[in-house]
PQR file with spaces between the fields and no chain letter, atoms N, CA, C, O and H, PARSE charges and radii, in Angstrom:
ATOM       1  N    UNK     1     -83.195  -10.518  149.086 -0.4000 1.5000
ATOM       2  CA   UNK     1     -83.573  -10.401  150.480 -0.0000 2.0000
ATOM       3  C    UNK     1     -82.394   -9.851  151.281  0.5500 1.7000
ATOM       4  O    UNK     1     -81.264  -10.303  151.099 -0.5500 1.4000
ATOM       5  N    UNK     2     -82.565   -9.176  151.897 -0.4000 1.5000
ATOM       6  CA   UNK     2     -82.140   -7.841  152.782 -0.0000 2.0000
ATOM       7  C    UNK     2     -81.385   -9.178  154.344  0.5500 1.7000
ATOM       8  O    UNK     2     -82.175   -9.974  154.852 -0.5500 1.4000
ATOM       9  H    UNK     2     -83.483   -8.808  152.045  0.4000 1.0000
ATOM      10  N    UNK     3     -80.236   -9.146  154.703 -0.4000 1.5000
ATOM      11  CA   UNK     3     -79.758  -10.101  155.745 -0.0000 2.0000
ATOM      12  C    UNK     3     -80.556   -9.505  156.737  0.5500 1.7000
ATOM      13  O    UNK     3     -80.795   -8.375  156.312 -0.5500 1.4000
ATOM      14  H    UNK     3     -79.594   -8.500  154.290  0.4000 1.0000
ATOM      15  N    UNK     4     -81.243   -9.697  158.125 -0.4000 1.5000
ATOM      16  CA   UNK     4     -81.751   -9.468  159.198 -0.0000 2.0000
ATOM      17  C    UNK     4     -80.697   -8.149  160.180  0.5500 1.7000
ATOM      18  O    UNK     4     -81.167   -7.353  160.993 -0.5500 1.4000
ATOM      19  H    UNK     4     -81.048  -10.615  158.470  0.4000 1.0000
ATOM      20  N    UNK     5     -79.821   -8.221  159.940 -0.4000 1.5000
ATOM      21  CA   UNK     5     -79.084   -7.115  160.634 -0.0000 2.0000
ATOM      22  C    UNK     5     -78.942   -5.421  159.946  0.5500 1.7000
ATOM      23  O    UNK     5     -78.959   -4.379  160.601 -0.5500 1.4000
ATOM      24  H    UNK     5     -79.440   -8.867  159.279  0.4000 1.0000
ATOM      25  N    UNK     6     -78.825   -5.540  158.697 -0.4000 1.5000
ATOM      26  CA   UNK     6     -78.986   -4.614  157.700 -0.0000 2.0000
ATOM      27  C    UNK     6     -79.795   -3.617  158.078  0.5500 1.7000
ATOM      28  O    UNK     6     -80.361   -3.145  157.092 -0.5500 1.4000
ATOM      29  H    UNK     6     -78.811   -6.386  158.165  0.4000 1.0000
ATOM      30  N    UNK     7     -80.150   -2.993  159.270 -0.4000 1.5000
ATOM      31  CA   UNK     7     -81.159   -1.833  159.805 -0.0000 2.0000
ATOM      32  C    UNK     7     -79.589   -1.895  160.863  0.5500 1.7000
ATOM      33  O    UNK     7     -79.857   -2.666  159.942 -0.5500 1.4000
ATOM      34  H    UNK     7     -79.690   -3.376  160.071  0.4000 1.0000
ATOM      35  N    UNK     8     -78.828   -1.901  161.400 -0.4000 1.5000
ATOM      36  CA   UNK     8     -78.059   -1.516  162.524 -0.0000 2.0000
ATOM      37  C    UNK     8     -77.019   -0.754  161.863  0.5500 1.7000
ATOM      38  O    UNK     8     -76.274   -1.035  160.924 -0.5500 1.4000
ATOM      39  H    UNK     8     -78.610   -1.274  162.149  0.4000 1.0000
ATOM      40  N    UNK     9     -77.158    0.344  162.630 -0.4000 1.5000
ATOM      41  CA   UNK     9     -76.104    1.597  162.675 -0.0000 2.0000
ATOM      42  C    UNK     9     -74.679    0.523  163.098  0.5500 1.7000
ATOM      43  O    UNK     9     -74.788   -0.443  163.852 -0.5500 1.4000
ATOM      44  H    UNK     9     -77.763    0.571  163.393  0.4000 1.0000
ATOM      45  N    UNK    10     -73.205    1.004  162.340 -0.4000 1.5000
ATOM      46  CA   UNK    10     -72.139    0.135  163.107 -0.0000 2.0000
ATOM      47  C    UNK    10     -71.188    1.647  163.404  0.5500 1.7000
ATOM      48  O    UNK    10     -70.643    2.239  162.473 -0.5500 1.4000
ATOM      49  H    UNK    10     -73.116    1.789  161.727  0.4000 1.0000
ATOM      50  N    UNK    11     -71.123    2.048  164.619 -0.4000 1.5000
ATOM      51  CA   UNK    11     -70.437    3.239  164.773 -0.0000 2.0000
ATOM      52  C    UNK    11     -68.664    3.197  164.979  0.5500 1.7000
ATOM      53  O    UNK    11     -67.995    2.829  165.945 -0.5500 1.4000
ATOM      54  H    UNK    11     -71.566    1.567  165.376  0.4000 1.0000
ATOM      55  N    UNK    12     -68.363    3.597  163.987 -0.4000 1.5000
ATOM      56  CA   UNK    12     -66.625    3.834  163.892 -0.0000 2.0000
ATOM      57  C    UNK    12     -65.674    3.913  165.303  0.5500 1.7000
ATOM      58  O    UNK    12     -64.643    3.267  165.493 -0.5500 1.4000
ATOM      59  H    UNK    12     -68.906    3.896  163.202  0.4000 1.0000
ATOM      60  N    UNK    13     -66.146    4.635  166.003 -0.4000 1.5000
ATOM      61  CA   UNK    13     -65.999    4.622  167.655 -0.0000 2.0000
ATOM      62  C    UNK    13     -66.858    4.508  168.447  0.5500 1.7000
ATOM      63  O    UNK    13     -67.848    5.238  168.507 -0.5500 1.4000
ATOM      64  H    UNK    13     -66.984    5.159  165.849  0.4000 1.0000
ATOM      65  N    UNK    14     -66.559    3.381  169.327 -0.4000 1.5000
ATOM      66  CA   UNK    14     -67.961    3.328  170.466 -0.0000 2.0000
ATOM      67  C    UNK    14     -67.999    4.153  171.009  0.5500 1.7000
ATOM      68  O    UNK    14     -67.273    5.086  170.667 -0.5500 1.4000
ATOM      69  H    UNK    14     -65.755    2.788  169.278  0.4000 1.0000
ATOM      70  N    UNK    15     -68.911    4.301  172.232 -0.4000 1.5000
ATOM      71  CA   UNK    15     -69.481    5.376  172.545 -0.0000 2.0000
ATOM      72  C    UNK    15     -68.638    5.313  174.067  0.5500 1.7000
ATOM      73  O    UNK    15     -68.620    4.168  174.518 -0.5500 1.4000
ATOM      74  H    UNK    15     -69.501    3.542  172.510  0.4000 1.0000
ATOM      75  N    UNK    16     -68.049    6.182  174.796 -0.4000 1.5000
ATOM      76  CA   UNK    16     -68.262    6.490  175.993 -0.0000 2.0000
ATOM      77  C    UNK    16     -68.655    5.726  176.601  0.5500 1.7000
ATOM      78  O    UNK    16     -69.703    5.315  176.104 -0.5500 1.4000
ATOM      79  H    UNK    16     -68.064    7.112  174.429  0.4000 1.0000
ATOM      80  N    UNK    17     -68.278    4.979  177.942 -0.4000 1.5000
ATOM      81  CA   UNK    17     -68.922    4.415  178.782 -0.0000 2.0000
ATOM      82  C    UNK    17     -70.232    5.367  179.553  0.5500 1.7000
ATOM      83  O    UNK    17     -71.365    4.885  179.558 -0.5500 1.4000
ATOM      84  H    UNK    17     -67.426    5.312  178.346  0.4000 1.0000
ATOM      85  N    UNK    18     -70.070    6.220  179.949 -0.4000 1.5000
ATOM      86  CA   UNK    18     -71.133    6.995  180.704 -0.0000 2.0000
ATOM      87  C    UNK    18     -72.209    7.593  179.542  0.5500 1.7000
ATOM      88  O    UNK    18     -73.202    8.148  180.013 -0.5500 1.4000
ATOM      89  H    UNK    18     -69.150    6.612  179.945  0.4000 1.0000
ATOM      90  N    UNK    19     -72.087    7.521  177.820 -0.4000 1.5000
ATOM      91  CA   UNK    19     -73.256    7.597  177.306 -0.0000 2.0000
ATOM      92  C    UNK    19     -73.787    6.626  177.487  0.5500 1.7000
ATOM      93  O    UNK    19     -74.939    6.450  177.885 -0.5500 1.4000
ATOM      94  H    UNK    19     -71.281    7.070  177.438  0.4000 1.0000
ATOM      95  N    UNK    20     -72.879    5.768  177.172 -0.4000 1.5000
ATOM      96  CA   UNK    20     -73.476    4.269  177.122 -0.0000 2.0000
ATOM      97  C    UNK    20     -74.796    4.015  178.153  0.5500 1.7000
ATOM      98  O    UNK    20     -75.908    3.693  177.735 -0.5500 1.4000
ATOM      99  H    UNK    20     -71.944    5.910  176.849  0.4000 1.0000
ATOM     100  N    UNK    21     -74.412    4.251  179.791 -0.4000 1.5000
ATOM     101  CA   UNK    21     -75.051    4.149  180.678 -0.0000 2.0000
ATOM     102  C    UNK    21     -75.804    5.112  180.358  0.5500 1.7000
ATOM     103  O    UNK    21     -76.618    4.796  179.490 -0.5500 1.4000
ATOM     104  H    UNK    21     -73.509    4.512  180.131  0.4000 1.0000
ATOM     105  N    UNK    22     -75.849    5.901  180.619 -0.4000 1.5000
ATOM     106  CA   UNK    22     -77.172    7.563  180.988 -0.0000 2.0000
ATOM     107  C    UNK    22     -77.993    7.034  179.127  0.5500 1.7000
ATOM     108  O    UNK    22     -79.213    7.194  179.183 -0.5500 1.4000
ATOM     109  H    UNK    22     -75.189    6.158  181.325  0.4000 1.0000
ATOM     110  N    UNK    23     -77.581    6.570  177.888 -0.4000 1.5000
ATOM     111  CA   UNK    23     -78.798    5.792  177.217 -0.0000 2.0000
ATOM     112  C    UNK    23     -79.504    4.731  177.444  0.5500 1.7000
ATOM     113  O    UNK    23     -80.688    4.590  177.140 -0.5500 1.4000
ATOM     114  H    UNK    23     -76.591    6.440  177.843  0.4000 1.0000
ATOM     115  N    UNK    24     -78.650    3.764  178.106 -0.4000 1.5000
ATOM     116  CA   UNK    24     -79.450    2.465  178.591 -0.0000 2.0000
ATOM     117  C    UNK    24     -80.757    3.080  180.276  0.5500 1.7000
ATOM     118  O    UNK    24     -81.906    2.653  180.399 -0.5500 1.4000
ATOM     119  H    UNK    24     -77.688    3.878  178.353  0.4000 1.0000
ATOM     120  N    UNK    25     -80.086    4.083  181.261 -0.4000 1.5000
ATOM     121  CA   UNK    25     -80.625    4.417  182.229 -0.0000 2.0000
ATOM     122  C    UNK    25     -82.301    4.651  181.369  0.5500 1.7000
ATOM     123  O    UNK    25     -83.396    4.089  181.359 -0.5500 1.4000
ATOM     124  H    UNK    25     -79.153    4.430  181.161  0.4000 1.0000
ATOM     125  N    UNK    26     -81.546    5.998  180.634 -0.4000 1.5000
ATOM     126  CA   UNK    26     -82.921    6.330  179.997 -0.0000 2.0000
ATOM     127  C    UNK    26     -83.907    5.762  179.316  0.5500 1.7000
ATOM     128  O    UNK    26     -85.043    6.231  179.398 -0.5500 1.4000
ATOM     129  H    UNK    26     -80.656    6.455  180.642  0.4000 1.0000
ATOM     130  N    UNK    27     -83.573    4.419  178.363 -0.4000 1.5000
ATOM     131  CA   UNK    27     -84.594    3.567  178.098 -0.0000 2.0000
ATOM     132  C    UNK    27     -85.493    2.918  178.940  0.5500 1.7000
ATOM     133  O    UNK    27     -86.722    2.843  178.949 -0.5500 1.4000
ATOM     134  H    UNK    27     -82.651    4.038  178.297  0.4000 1.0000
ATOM     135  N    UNK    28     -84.457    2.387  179.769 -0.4000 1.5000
ATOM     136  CA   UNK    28     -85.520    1.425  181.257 -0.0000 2.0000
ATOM     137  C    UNK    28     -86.509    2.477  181.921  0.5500 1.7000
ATOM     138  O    UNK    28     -87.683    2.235  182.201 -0.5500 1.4000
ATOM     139  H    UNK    28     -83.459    2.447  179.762  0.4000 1.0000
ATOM     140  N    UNK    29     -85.903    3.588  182.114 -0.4000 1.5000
ATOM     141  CA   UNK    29     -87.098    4.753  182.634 -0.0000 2.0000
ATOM     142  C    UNK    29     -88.037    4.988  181.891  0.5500 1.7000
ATOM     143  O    UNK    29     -89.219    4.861  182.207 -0.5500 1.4000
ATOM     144  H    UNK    29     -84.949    3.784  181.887  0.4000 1.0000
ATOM     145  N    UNK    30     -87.694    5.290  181.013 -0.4000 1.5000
ATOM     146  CA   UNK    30     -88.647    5.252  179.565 -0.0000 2.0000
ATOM     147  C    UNK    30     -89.860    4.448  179.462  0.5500 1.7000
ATOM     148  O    UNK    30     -91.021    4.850  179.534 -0.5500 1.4000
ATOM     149  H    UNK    30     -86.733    5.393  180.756  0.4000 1.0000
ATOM     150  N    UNK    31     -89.318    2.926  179.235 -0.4000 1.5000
ATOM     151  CA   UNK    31     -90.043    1.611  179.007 -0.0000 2.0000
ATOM     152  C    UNK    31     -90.691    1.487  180.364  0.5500 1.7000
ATOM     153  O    UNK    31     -91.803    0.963  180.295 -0.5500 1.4000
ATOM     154  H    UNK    31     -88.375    2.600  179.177  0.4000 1.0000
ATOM     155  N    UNK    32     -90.299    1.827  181.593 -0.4000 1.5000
ATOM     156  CA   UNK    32     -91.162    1.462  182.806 -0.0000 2.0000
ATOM     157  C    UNK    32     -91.895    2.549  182.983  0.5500 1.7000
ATOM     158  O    UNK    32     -92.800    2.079  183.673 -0.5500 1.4000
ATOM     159  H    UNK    32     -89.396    2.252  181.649  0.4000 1.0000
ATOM     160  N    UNK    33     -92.141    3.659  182.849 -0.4000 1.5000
ATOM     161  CA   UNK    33     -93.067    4.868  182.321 -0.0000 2.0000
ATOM     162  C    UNK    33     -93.882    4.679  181.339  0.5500 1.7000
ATOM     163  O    UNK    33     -94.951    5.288  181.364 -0.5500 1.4000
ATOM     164  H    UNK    33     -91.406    4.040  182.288  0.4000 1.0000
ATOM     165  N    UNK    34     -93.645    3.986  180.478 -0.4000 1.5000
ATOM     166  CA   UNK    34     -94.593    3.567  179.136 -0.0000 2.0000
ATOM     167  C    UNK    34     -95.698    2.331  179.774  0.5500 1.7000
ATOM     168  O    UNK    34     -96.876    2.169  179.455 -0.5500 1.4000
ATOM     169  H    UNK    34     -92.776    3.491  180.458  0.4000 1.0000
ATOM     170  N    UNK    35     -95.073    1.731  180.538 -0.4000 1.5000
ATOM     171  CA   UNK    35     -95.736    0.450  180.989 -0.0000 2.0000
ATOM     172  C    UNK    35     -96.922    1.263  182.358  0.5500 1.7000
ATOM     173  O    UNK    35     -98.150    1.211  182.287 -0.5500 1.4000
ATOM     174  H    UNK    35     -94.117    1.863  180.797  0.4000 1.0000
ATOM     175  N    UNK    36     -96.352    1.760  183.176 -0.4000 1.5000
ATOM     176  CA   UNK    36     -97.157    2.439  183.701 -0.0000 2.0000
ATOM     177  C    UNK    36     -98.060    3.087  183.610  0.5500 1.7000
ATOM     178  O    UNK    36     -99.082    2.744  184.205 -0.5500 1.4000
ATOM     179  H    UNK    36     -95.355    1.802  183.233  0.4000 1.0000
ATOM     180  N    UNK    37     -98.041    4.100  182.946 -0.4000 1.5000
ATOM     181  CA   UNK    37     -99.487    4.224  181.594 -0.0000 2.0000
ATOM     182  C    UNK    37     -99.743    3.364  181.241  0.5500 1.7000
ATOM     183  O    UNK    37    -100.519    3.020  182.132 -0.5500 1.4000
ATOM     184  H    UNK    37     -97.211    4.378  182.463  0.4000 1.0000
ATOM     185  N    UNK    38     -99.739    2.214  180.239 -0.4000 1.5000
ATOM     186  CA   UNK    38    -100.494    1.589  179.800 -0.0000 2.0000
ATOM     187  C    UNK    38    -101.224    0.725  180.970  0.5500 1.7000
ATOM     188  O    UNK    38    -102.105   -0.079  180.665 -0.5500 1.4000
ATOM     189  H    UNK    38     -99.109    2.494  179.515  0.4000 1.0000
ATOM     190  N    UNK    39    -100.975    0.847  181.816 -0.4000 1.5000
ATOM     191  CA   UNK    39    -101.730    0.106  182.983 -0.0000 2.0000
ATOM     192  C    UNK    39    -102.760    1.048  183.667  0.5500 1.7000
ATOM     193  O    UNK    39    -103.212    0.541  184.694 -0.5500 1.4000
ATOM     194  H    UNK    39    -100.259    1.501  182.064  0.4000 1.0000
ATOM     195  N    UNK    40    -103.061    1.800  183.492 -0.4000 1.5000
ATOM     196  CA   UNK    40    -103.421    3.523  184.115 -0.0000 2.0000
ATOM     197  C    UNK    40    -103.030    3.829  185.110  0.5500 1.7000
ATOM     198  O    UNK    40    -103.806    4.230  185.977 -0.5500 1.4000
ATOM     199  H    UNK    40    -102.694    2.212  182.658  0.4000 1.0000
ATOM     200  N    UNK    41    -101.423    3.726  185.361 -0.4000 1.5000
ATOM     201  CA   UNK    41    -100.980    4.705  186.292 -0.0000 2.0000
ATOM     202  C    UNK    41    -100.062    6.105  185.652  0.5500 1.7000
ATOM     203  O    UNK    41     -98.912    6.533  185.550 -0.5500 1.4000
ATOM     204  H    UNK    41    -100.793    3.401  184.656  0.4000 1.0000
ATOM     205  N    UNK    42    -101.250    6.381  185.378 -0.4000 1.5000
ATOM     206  CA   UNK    42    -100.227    8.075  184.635 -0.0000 2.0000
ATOM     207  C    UNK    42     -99.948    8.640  185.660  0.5500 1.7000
ATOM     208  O    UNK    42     -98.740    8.838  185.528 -0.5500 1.4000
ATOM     209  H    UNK    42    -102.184    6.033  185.461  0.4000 1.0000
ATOM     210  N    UNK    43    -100.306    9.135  186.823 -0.4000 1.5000
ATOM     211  CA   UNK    43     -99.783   10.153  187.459 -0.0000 2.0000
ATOM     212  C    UNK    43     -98.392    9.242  188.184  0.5500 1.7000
ATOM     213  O    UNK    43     -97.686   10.020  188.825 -0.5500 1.4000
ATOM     214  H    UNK    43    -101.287    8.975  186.931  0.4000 1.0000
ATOM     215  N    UNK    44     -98.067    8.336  188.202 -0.4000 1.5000
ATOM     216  CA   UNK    44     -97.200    7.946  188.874 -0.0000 2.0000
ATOM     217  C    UNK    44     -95.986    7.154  187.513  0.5500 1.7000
ATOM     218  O    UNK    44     -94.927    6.556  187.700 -0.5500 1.4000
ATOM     219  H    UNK    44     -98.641    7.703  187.682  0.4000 1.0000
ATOM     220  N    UNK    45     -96.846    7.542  185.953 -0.4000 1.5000
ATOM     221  CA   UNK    45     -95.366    7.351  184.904 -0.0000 2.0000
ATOM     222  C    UNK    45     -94.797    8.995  185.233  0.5500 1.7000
ATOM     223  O    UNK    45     -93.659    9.361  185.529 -0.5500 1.4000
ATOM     224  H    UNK    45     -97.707    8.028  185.801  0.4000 1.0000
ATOM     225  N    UNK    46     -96.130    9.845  185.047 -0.4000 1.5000
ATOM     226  CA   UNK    46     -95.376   11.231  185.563 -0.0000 2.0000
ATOM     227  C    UNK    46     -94.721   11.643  186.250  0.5500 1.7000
ATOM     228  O    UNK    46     -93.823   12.432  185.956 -0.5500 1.4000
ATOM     229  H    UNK    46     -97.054    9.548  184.807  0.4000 1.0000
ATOM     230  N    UNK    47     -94.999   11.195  187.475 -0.4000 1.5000
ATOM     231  CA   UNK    47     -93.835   11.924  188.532 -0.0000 2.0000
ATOM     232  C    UNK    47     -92.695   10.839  188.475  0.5500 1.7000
ATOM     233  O    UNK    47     -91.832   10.757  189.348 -0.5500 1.4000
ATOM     234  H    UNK    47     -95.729   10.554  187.714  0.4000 1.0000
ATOM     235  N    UNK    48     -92.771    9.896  187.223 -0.4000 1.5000
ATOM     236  CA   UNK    48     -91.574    9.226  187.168 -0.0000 2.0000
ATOM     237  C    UNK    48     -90.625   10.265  186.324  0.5500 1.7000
ATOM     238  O    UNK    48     -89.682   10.969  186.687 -0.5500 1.4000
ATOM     239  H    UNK    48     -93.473    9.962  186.513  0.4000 1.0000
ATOM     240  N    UNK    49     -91.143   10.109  185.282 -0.4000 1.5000
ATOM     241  CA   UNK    49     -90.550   11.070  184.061 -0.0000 2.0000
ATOM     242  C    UNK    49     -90.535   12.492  184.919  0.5500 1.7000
ATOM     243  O    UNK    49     -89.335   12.765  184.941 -0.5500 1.4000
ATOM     244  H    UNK    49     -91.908    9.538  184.988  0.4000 1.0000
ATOM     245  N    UNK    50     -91.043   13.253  185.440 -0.4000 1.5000
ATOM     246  CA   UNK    50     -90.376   14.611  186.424 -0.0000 2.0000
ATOM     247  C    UNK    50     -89.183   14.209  187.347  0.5500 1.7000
ATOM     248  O    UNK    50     -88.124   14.816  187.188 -0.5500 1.4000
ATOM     249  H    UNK    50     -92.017   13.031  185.422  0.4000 1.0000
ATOM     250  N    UNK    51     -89.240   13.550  187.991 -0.4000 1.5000
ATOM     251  CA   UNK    51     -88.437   13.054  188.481 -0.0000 2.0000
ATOM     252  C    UNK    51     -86.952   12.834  188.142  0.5500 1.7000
ATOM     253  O    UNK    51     -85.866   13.051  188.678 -0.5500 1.4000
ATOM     254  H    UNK    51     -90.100   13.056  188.120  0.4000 1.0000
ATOM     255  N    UNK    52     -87.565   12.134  186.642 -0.4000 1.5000
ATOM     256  CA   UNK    52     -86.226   12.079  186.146 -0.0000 2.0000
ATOM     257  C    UNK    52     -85.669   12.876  185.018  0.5500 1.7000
ATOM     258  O    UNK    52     -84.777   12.497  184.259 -0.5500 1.4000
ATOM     259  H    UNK    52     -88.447   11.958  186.206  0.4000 1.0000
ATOM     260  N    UNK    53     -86.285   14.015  184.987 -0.4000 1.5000
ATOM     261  CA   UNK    53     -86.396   15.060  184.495 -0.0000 2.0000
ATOM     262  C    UNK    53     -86.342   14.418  182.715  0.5500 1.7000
ATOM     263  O    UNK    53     -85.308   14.248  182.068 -0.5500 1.4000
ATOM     264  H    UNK    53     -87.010   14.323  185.603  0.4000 1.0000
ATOM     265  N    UNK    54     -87.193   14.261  182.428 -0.4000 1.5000
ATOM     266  CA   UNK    54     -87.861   13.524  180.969 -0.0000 2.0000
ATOM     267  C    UNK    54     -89.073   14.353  180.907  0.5500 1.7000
ATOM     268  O    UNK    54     -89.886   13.436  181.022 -0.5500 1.4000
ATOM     269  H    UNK    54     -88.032   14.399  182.954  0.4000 1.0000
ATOM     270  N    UNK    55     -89.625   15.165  180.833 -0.4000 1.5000
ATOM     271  CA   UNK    55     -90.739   15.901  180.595 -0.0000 2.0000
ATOM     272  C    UNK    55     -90.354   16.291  179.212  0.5500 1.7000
ATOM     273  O    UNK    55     -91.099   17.007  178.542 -0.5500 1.4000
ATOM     274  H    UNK    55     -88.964   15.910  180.740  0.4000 1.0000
């Protein structure tokens, strides 16, 4: 049996503070765009994702 962590990338150098941020920014936009659709507000995950230029 495989330990529970054994799927995580361990990167030699962390990353940049400002990737760091502008990847975390982009998930939450992401995930609150995903949620929005699934609720049926597409036109308003859309002009999220235009907005935040994610098209």
């Amino acid at each position: 049996m495989r330990p529970a962590n054994a799927h995580r990338v361990v990167l030699l150098t962390p990353l940049p503070l400002r990737t760091r941020i502008r990847a975390a920014a982009r998930r939450r936009i992401d995930h609150t765009g995903a949620w929005l659709a699934g609720h049926g507000h597409f036109r308003a995950a859309e002009l999220l994702w235009r907005a935040c230029r994610m098209w």
